[in-house]
N, C-alpha and C positions, 0 to 999 in steps of 0.2 A: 442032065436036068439041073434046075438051077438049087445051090444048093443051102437052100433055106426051109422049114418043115413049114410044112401046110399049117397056117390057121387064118381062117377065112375074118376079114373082117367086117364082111356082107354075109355071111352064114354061104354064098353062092360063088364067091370068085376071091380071088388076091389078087391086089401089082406089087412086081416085085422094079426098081428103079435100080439100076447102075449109071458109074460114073464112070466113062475111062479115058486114058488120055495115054498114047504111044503105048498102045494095046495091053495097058497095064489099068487093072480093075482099082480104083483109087475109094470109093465107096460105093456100098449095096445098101438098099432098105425097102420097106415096103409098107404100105398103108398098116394103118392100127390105130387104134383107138385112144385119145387124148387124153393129158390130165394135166390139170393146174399146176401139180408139184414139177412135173418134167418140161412146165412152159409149152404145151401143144393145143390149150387149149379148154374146153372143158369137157369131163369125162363121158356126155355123149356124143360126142362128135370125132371125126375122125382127123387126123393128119393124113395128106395124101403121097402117095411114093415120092412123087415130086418135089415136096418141099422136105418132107422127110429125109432122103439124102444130101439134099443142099444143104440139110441140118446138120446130118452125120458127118461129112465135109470137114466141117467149122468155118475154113476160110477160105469166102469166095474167090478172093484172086486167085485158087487154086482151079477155078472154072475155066480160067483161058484156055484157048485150045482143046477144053473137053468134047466127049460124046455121050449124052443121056438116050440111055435105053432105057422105054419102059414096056411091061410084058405084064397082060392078064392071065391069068391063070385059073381055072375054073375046080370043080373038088374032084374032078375026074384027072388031073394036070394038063388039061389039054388049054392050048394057046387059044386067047380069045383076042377079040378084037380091043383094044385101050383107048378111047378115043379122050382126050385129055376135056376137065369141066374149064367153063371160061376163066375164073380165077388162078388156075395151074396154067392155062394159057397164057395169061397174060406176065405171070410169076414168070414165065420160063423166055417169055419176051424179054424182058426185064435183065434176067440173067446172061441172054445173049448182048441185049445193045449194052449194057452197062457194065459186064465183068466176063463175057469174051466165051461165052459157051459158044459151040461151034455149029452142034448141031443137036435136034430133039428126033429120037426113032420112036414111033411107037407101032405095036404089036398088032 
C-alpha cells in the first residue's frame, strides 16, 4: 500500500502523485489544502498531486526522462479512477513538451 496515511482532502478520496525515473521513486505528494505562507495558494483551496510533486521536486530539469503516477484513493483504500482537471492537464503538457516528462499514468 502506498505509504502515506490517509487524510482525505475531499472528506471522500485522496491522490497520492509519484515521480520516478530508472525505477527509483524521486518524489511522492498528494493533494491538500493550500496556504499563502507555503506559496500554494489560498487557504480554501486545494494544491493538486500534480503540481504538488512538481513542487516537492524543486527542480524541473530533474523531470526528463520521468514517470508520473497518479492514484485515487477513496476512505475505504481502494483505487479509484483519477481523471486529471484540465488545468493539471495542461500543467503536465507543459511539463512534458518543455522539461522532458516522459510519460503521465493515472489510476
Amino acid at each position: 500500500m502506498i505509504p502515506l496515511e490517509y487524510k482525505p482532502c475531499h472528506r471522500t478520496h485522496y491522490h497520492v502523485a509519484t515521480l520516478e525515473k530508472g525505477g527509483k521513486v524521486l518524489a511522492r505528494s498528494r493533494n491538500r489544502i493550500g496556504t499563502r505562507s507555503s506559496g500554494c495558494g489560498y487557504s480554501d483551496q486545494t494544491i493538486h498531486a500534480e503540481r504538488a510533486v512538481v513542487k516537492a521536486l524543486g527542480d524541473t530539469s530533474q523531470l526528463r526522462g520521468c514517470v508520473l503516477i497518479v492514484v485515487r484513493i477513496n476512505k475505504q483504500n481502494e483505487i479509484m479512477c483519477s481523471k486529471p482537471c484540465s488545468d493539471c492537464e495542461k500543467f503536465l503538457q507543459k511539463c512534458m513538451k518543455c522539461y522532458g516528462l516522459r510519460k503521465v499514468v493515472y489510476s
